[in-house]
TIKOL-437059 format. One line per 3 residues: number of its first residue (from 0); their letters; for each residue y, x, z of N, C-alpha, C. Coordinates in steps of 0.02 Angstrom, whole numbers, plus 50000, padded with zeros to 5 digits. Atoms other than C-alpha are relative to their C-alpha. Example, Ala and Ser with C-alpha at 12.3 -4.5 7.8 and 13.67 -1.06 7.14 Angstrom:
# TIKOL-437059
0> as> 49941/50045/50000/49775/50615/50390/50060/50045/50000  49941/49958/49997/49947/50684/50357/50055/49961/50037 $
This chain:
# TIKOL-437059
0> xxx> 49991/49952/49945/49970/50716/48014/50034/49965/50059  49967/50017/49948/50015/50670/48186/50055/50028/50008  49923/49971/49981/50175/50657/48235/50014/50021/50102 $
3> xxx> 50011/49950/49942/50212/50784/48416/49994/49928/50042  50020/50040/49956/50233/50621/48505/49956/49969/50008  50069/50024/49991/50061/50541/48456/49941/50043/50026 $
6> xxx> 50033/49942/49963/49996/50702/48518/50002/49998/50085  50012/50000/49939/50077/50680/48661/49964/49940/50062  50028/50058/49958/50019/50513/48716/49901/50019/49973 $
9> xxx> 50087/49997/50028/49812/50562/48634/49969/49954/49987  50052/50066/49999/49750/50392/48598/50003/49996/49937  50025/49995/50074/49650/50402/48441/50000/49924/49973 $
12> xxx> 49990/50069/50028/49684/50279/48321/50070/49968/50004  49953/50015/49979/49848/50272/48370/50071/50018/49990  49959/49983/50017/50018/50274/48315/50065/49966/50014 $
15> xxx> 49942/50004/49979/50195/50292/48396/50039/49949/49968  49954/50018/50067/50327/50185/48280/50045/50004/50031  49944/49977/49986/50452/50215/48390/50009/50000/50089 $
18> xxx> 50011/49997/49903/50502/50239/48595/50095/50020/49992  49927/49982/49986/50658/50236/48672/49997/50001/50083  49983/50014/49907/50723/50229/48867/50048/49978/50028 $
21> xxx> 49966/50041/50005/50775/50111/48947/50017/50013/50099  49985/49990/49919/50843/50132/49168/49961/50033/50015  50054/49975/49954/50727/50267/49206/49938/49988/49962 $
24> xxx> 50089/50018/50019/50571/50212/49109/50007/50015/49899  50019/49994/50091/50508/50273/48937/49958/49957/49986  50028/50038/50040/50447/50151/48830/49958/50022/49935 $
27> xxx> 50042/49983/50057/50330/50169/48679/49983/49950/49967  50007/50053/50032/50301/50045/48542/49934/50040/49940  50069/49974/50044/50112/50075/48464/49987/49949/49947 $
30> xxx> 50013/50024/50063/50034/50014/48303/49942/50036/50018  50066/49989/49968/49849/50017/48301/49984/50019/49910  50004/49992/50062/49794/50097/48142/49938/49953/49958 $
33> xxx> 50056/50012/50040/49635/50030/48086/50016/49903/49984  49958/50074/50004/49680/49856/48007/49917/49927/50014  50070/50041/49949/49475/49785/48061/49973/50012/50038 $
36> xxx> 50028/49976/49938/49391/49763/48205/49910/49977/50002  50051/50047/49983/49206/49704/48266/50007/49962/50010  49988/50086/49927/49177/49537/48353/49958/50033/50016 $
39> xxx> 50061/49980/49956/49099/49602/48505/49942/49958/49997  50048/50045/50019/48988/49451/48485/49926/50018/49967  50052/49967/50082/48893/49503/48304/50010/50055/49998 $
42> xxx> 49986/49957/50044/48965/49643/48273/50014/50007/49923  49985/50000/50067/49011/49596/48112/50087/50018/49988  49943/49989/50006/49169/49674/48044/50054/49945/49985 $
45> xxx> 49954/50068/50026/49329/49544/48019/50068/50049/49997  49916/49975/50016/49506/49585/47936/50036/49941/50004  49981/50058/50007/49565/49399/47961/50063/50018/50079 $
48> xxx> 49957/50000/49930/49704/49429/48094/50045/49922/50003  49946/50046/49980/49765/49268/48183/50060/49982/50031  49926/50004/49965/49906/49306/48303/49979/50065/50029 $
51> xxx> 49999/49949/49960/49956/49433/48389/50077/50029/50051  49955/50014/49948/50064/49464/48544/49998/50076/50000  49985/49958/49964/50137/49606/48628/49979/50014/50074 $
54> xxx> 50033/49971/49955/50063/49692/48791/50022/50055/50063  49949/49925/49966/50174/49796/48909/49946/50030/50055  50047/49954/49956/50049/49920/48996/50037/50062/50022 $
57> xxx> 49977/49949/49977/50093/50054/49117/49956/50075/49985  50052/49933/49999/50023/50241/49086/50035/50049/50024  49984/49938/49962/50038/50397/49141/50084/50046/49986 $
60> xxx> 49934/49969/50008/50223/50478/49183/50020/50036/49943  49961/49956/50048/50307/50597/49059/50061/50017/50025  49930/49966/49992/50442/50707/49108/50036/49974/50074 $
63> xxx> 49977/50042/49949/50444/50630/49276/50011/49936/49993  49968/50054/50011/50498/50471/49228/49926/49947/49974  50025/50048/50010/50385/50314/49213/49984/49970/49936 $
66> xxx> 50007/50008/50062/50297/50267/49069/49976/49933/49945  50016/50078/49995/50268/50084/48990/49980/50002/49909  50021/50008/50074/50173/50046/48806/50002/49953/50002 $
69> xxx> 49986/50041/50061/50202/49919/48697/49931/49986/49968  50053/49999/50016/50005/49881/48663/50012/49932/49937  50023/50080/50030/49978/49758/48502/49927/49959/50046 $
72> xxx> 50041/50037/49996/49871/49620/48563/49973/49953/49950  50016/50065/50060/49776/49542/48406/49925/49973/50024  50058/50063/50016/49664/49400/48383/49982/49989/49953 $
75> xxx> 50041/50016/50075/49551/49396/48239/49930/49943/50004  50067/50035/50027/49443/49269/48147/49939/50020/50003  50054/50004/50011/49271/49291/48152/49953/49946/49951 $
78> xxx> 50040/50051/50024/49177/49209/48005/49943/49995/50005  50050/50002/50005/49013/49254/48023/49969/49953/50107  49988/50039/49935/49030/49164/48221/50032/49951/49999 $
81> xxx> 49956/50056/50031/49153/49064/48150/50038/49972/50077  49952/50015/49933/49272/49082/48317/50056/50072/49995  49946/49949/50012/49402/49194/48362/49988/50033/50067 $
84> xxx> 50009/49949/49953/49396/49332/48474/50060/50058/49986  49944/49967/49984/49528/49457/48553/49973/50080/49997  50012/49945/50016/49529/49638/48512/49994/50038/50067 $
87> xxx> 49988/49936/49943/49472/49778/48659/49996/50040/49984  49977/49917/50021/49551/49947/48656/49980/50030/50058  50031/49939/49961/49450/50078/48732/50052/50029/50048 $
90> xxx> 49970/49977/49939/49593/50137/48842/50043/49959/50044  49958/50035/49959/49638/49984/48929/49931/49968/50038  50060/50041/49958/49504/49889/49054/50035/49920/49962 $
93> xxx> 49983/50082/50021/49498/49705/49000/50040/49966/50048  49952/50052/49949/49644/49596/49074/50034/50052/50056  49960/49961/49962/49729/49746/49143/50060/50028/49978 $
96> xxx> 49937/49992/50018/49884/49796/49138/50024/50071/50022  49993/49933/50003/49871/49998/49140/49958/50038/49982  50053/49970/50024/49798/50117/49054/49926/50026/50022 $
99> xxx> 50054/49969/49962/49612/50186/49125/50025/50064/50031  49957/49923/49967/49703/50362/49140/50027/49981/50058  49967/50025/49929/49831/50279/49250/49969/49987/50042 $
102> xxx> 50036/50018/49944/49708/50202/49346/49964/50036/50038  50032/49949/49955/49621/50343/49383/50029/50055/50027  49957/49929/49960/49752/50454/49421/50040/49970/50076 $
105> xxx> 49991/50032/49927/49790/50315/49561/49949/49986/50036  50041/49979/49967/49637/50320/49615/49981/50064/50050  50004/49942/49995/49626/50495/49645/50050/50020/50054 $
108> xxx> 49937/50022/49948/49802/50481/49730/49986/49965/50069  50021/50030/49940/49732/50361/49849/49950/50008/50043  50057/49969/49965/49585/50452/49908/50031/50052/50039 $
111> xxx> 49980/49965/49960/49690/50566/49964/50084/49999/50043  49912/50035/49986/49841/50472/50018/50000/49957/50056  50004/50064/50005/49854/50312/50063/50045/49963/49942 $
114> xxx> 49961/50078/50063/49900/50135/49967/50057/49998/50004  49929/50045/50011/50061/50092/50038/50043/50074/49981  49950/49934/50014/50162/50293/50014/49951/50001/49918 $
117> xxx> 50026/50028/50089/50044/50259/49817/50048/49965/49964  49958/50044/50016/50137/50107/49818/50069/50020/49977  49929/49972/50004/50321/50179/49850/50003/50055/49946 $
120> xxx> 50003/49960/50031/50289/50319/49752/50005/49991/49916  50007/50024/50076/50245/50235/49576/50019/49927/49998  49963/50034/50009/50356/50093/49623/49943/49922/49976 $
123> xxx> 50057/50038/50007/50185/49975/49624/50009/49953/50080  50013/50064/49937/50155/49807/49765/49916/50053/50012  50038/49970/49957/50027/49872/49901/49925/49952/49957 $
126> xxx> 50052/50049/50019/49899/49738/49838/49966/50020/49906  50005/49981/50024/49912/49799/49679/49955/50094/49978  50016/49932/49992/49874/49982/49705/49913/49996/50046 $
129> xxx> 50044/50028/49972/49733/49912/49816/49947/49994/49960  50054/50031/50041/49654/49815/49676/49984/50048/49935  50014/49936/50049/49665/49964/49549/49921/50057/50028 $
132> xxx> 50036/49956/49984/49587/50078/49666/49936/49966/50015  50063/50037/49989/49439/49942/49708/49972/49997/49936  50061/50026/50057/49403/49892/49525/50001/50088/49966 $
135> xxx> 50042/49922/50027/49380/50106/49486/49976/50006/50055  50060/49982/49957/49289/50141/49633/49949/49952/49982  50072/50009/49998/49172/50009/49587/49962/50014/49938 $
138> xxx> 50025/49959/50048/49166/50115/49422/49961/50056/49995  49990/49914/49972/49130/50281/49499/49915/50003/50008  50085/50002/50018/48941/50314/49478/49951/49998/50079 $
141> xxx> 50034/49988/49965/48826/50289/49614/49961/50060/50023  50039/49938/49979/48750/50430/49729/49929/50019/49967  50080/49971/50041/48600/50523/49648/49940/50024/50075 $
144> xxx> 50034/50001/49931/48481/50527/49790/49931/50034/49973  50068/49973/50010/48337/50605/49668/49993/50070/50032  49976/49948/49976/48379/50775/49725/49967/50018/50100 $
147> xxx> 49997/49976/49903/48377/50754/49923/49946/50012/50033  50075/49982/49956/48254/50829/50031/50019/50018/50085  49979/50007/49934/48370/50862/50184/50066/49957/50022 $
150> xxx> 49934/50056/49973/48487/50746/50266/50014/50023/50050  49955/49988/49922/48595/50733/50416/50041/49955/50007  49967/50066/49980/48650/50582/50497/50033/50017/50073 $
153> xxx> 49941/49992/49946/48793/50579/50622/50051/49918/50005  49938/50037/50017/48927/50454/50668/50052/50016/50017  49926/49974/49994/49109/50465/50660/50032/49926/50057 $
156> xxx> 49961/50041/49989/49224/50338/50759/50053/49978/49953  49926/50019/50018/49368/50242/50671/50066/50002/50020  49928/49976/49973/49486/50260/50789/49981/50039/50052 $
159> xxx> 49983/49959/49974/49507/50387/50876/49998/49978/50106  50012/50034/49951/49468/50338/51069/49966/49904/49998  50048/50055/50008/49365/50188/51016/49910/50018/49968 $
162> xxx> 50060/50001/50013/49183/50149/51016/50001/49956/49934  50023/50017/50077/49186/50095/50836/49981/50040/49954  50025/49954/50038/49082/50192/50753/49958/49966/49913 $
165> xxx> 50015/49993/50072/49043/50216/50556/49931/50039/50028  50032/49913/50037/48885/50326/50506/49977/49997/49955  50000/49970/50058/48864/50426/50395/49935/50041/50001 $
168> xxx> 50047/49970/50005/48723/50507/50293/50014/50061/49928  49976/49954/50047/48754/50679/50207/49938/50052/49983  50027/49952/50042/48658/50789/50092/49999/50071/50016 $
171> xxx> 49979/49914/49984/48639/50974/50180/50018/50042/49970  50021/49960/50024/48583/51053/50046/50070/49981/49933  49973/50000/50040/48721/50996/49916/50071/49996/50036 $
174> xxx> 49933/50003/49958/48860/50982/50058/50047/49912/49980  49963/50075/50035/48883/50790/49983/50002/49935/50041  50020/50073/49996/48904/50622/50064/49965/49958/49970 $
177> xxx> 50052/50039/50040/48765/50509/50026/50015/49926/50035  49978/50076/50004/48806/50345/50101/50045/49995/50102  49984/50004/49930/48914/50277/50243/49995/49926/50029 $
180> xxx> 50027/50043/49992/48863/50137/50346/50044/49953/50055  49978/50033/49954/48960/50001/50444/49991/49984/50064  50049/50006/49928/48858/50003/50614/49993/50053/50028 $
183> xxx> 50019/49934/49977/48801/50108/50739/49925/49987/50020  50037/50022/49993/48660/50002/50759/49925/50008/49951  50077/49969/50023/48478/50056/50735/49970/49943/49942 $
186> xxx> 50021/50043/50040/48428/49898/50652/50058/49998/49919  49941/49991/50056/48593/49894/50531/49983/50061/49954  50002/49925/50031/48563/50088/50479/49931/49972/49952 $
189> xxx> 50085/50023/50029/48367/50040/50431/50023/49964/49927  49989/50028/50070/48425/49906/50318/50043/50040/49959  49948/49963/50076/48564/49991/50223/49962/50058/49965 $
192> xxx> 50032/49932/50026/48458/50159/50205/49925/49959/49973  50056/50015/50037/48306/50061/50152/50027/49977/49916  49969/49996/50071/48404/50011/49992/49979/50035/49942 $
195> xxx> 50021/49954/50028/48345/50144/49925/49950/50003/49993  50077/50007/50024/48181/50167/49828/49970/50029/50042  50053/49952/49952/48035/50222/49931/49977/50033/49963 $
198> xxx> 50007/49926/50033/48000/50349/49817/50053/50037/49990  49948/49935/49991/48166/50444/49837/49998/49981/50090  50001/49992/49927/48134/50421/50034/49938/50048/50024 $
201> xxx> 50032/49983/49980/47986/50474/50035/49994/50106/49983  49995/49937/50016/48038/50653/49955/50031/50042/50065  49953/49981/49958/48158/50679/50093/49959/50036/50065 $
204> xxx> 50049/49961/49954/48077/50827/50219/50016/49998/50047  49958/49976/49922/48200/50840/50360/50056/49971/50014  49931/50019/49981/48324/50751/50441/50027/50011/50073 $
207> xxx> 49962/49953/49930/48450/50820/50570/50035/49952/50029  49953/50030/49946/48522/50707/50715/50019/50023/50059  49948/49976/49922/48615/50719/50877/49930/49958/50068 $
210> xxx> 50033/50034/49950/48504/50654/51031/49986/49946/49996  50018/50073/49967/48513/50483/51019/49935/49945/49973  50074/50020/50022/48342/50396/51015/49990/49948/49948 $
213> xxx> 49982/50028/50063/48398/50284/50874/49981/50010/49943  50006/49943/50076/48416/50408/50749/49929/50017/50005  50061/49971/50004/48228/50465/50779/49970/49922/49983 $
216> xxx> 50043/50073/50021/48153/50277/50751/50042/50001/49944  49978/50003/50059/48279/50274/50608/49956/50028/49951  50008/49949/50044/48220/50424/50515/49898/49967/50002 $
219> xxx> 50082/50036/49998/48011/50374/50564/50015/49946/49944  50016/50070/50053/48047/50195/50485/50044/50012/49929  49983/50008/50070/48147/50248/50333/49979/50051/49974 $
222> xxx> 50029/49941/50053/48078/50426/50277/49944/50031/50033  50064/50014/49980/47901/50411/50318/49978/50080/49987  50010/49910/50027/47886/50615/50266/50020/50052/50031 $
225> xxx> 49965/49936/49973/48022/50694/50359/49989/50007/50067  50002/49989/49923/48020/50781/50508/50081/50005/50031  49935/50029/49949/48158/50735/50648/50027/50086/50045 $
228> xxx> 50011/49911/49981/48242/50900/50672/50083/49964/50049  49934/50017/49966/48382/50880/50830/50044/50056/49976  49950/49923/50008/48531/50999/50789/50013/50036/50056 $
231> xxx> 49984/49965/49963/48559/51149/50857/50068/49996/50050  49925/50004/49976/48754/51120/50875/49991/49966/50073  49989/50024/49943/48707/50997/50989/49947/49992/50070 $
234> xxx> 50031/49993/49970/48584/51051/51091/50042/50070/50046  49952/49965/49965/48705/51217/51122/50040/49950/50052  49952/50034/49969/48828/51098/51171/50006/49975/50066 $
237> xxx> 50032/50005/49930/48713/51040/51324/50030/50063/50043  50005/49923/49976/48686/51213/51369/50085/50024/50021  49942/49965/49976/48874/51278/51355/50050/49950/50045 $
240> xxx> 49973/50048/49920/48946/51111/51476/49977/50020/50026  50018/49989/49944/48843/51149/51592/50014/50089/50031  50004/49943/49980/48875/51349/51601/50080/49984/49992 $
243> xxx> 49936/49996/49995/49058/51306/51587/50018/49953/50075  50007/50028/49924/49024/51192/51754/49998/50036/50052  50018/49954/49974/48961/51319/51820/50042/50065/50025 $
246> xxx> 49946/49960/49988/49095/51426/51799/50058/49963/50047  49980/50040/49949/49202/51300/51881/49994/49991/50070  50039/50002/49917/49098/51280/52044/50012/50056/50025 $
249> xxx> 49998/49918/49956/49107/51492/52060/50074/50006/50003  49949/49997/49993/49292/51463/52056/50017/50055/49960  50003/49941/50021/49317/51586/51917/50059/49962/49946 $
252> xxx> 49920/50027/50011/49511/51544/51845/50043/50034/49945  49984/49963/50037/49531/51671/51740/50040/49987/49920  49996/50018/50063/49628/51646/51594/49975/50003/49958 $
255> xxx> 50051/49981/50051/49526/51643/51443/49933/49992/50007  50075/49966/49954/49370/51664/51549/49937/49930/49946  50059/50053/50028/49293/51501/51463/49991/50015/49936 $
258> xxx> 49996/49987/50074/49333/51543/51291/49957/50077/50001  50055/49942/49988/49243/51717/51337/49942/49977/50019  50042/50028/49986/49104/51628/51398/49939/49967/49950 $
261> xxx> 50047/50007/50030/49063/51543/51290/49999/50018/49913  50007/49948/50094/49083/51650/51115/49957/50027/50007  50063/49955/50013/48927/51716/51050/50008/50074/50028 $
264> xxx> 49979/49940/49970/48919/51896/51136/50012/50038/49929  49983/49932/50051/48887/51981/50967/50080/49986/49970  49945/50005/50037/49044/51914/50900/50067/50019/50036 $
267> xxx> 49924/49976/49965/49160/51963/51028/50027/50089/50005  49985/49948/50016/49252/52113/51005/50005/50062/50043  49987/49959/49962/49277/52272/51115/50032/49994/50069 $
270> xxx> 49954/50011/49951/49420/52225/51220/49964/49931/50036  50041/50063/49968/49344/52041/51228/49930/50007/50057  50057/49998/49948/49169/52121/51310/50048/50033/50073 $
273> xxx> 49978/49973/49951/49276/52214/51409/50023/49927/50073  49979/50054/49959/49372/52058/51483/49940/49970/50026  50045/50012/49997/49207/51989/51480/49984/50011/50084 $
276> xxx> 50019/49941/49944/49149/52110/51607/50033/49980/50065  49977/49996/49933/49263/52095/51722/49995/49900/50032  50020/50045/49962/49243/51892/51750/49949/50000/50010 $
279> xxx> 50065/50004/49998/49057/51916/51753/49997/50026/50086  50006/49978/49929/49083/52019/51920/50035/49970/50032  49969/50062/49940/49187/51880/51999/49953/49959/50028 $
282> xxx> 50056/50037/49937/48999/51804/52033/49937/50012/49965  50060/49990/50028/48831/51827/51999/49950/49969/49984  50033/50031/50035/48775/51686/51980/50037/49958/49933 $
285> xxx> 49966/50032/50065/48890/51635/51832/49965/50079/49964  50042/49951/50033/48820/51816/51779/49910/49979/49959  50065/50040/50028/48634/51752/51750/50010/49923/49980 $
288> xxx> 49979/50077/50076/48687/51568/51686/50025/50041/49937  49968/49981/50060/48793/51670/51548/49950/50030/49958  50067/49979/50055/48628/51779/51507/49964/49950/49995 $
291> xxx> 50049/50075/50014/48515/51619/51509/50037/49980/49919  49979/50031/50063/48647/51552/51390/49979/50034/49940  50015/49927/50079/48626/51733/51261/49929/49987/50005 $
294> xxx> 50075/49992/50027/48444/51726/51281/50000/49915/49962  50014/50088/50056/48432/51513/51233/50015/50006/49925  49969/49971/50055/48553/51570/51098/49962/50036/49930 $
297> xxx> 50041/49950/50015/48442/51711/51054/49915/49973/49971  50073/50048/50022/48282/51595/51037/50037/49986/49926  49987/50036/50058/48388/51497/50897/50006/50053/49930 $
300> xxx> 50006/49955/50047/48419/51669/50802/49946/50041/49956  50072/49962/50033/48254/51754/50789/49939/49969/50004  50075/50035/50027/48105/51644/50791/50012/49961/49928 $
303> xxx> 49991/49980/50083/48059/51631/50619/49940/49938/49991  50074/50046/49989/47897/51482/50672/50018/49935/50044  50014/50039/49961/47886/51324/50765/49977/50015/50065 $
306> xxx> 50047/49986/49963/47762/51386/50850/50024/50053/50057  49977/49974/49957/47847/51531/50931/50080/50003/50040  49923/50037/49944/48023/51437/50964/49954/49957/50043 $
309> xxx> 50017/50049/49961/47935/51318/51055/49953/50042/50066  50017/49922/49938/47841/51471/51165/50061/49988/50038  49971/49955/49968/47969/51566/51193/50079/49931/50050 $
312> xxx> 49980/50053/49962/48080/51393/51232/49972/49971/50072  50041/50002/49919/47946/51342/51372/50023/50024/50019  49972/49932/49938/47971/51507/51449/50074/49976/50035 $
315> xxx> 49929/49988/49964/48159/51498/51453/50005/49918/50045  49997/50053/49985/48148/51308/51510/49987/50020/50097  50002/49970/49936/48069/51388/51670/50024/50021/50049 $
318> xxx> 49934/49956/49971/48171/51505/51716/50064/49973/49991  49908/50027/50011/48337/51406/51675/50005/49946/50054  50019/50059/49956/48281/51250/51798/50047/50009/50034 $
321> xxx> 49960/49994/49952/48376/51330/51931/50074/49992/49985  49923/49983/50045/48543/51348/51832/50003/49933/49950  49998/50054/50061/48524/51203/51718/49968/49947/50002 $
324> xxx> 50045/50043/49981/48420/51089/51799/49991/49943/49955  50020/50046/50072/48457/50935/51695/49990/49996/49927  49998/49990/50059/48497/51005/51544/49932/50025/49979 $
327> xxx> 50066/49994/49992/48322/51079/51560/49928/49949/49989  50044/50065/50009/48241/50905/51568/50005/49963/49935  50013/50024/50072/48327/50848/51429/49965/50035/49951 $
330> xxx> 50020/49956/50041/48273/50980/51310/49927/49983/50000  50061/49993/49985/48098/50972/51378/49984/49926/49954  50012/50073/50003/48088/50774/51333/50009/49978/49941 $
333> xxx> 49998/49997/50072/48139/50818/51146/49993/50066/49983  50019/49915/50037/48079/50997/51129/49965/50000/49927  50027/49988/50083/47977/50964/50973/50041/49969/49955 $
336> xxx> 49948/49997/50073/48122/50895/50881/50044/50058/50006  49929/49959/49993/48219/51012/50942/49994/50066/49942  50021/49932/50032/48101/51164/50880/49982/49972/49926 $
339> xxx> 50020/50009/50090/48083/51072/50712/50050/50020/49969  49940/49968/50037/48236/51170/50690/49971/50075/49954  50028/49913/50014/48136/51319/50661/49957/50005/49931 $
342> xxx> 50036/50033/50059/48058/51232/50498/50031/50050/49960  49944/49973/50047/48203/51292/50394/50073/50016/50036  49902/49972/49963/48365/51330/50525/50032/49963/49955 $
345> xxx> 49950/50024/50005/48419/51193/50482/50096/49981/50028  49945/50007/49944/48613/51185/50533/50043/49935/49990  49942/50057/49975/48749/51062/50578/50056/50024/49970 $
348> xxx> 49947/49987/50026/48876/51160/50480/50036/49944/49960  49989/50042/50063/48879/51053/50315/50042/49928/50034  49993/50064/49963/48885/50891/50440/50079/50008/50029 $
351> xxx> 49912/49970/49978/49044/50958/50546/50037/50013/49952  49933/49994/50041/49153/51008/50404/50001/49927/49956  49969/50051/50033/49123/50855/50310/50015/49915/50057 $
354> xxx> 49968/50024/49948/49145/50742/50481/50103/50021/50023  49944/49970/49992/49314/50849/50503/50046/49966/49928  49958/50027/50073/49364/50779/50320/49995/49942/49990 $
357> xxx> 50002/50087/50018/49298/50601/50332/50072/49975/50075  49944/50055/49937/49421/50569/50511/50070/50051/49958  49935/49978/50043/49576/50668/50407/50016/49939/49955 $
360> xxx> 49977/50066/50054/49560/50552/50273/49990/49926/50026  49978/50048/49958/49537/50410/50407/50068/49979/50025  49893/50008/49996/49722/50440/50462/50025/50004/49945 $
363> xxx> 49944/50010/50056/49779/50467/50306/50003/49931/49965  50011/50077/50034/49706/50295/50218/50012/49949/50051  49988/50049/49963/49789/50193/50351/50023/49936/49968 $
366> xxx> 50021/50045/50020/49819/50093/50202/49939/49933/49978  50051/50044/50030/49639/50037/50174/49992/49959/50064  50002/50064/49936/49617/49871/50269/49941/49980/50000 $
369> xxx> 50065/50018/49994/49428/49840/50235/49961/50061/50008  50058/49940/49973/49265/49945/50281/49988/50011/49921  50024/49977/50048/49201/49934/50098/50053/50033/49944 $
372> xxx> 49952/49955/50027/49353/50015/50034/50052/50074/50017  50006/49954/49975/49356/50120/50148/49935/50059/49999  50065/49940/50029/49181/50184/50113/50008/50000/49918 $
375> xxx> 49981/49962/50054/49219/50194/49932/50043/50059/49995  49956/49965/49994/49369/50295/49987/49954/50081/50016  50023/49926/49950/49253/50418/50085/49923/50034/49930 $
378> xxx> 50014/49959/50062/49128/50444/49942/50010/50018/49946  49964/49963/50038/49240/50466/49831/50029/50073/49984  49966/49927/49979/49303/50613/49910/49961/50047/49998 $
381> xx> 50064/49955/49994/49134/50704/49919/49989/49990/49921  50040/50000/50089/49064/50768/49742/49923/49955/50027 $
């Protein structure tokens, strides 16, 4: 029968013989029950033990306090190899010096941390905590890409007022990071995303980008299937600069007046249409830009076809010229990616919240000092 403390540590096969504490740190002194092992080699069983050393491994806390085992290290004969070979225990990585648990509970820590407050914390060297979290991330199973049929590629910056941009390619439909890429460069993206079998590329139906004519030769040369759908988010985004310009030019000062402006009408509340109201009659022509904006809006809600977003788009393209002149041209000059939104409405949600969580955990991992441990860091964080 186990005794409560071999319970409490769980490592089968395994038995306490005694623990004490010594400044702060519990110790544990194990005995390995089974008295033969394999030779990984043959597999042939051997009871010939030639030496055997002691092993001080770190594992997981207890009671607050720091926790350190006492691992036997034996070396057994092999006769049927007729050499000697060193025993591996399932809960230690080879030539490491902490348990797998541990390691993954600093892992886990550091995805959402950083290394060096890891470091201070479990009383570990920065380099150390580093090389833990590198050799389990390069444990951590590779993305499943059989699945994907919509994507959405975006990039993030690294810092924050710098043109150094990461991108990233995320999974709509499962809300997952699927790979992140060191470049911003059209040729760079190609190679890394070709990696991938052309038969899980070629499943892929739809992919969602931002304007830039990159991303559309990207998506052509790596997923020969999908259609190039621009996002809505950022095609609004045109649209509401320029009607917030607009407001500007009519000199309309109003507190709030922009944030009324530009909130969806249905969503604004009683008092809000009210306020509404009254900057609308400070000019009339910020009055018709604001309906232009609800009807554009209004296209993205109820056409249910290609065929009749891209109508009823013409139309408004027409009539908006005067009020929107450029923004007008652009649209026109990618209207059929635009209306390849109307495939499936596809949105930009999934993309924005997990953009909002990859630059969080950018400031926070101000320990990670390389890109590829930094993109382990970031799909880590995504199921």
């Amino acid at each position: 029968m186990n005794s409560p403390v071999d319970d409490l540590l769980k490592l089968p096969g395994i038995t306490v013989e005694r623990y004490s504490q010594v400044e702060g740190c519990i110790f544990f002194e194990l005995k390995i029950n089974d008295a033969q092992v394999n030779c990984y080699r043959c597999q042939q069983s051997s009871q010939e033990l030639h030496r055997q050393t002691i092993l001080l491994v770190r594992d997981l806390p207890a009671f607050g306090q720091p926790v350190y085992l006492r691992v036997p290290r034996r070396q057994f004969y092999c006769r049927h190899c007729q050499r000697y070979f060193t025993e591996k225990l399932d809960f230690i990585t080879w030539r490491h010096k902490q348990t797998k648990r541990y390691e993954e509970q600093i892992y886990q820590r550091v995805l959402y941390s950083n290394i060096e407050q890891v470091g201070r914390e479990e009383q570990l060297s920065p380099e150390i905590v580093e090389s833990i979290f590198k050799s389990t991330s390069n444990q951590v199973k590779k993305k499943d890409w059989s699945r994907v049929e919509r994507l959405s590629i975006d990039e993030v910056s690294k810092r924050k007022g710098h043109k150094n941009f990461v991108t990233v390619v995320s999974d709509i439909d499962s809300s997952s990071l699927m790979e992140v890429i060191d470049s911003h460069k059209q040729k760079d993206i190609i190679e890394a995303l070709k990696q991938q079998p052309i038969d899980l590329r070629e499943q892929v139906r739809e992919v969602s980008v931002d304007m830039w004519a990159g991303f559309r030769k990207v998506v052509i040369e790596v997923f020969p299937n999908a259609a190039v759908v621009i996002d809505r988010f950022h095609v609004m985004k045109l649209v509401n600069e320029r009607l917030n310009k607009i407001r500007r030019l009519a000199k309309v000062t109003t507190k709030g007046s922009r944030y009324l402006l530009l909130k969806n009408h249905q969503d604004l509340t009683e008092s809000e249409q009210a306020a509404l109201e009254l900057i609308l009659n400070q000019s009339a022509c910020l009055r018709i830009a604001y309906e232009m904006k609800e009807e554009f809006r209004d296209i993205y809600e109820t056409c249910q076809s290609v065929e009749s977003g891209k109508h009823r788009m013409s139309q408004w393209l027409v009539h908006a010229q005067v009020f929107y002149g450029k923004v007008t041209r652009t649209i026109r000059s990618h209207l059929s990616e635009i209306c390849n939104d109307f495939i499936s409405h596809t949105t930009s949600a999934v993309m924005e919240g997990i953009n909002n969580k990859i630059k969080l955990i950018m400031r926070l991992g101000y320990g990670i000092t390389n890109f590829e441990n930094l993109r382990s860091r970031l799909l880590g964080c995504f199921p």
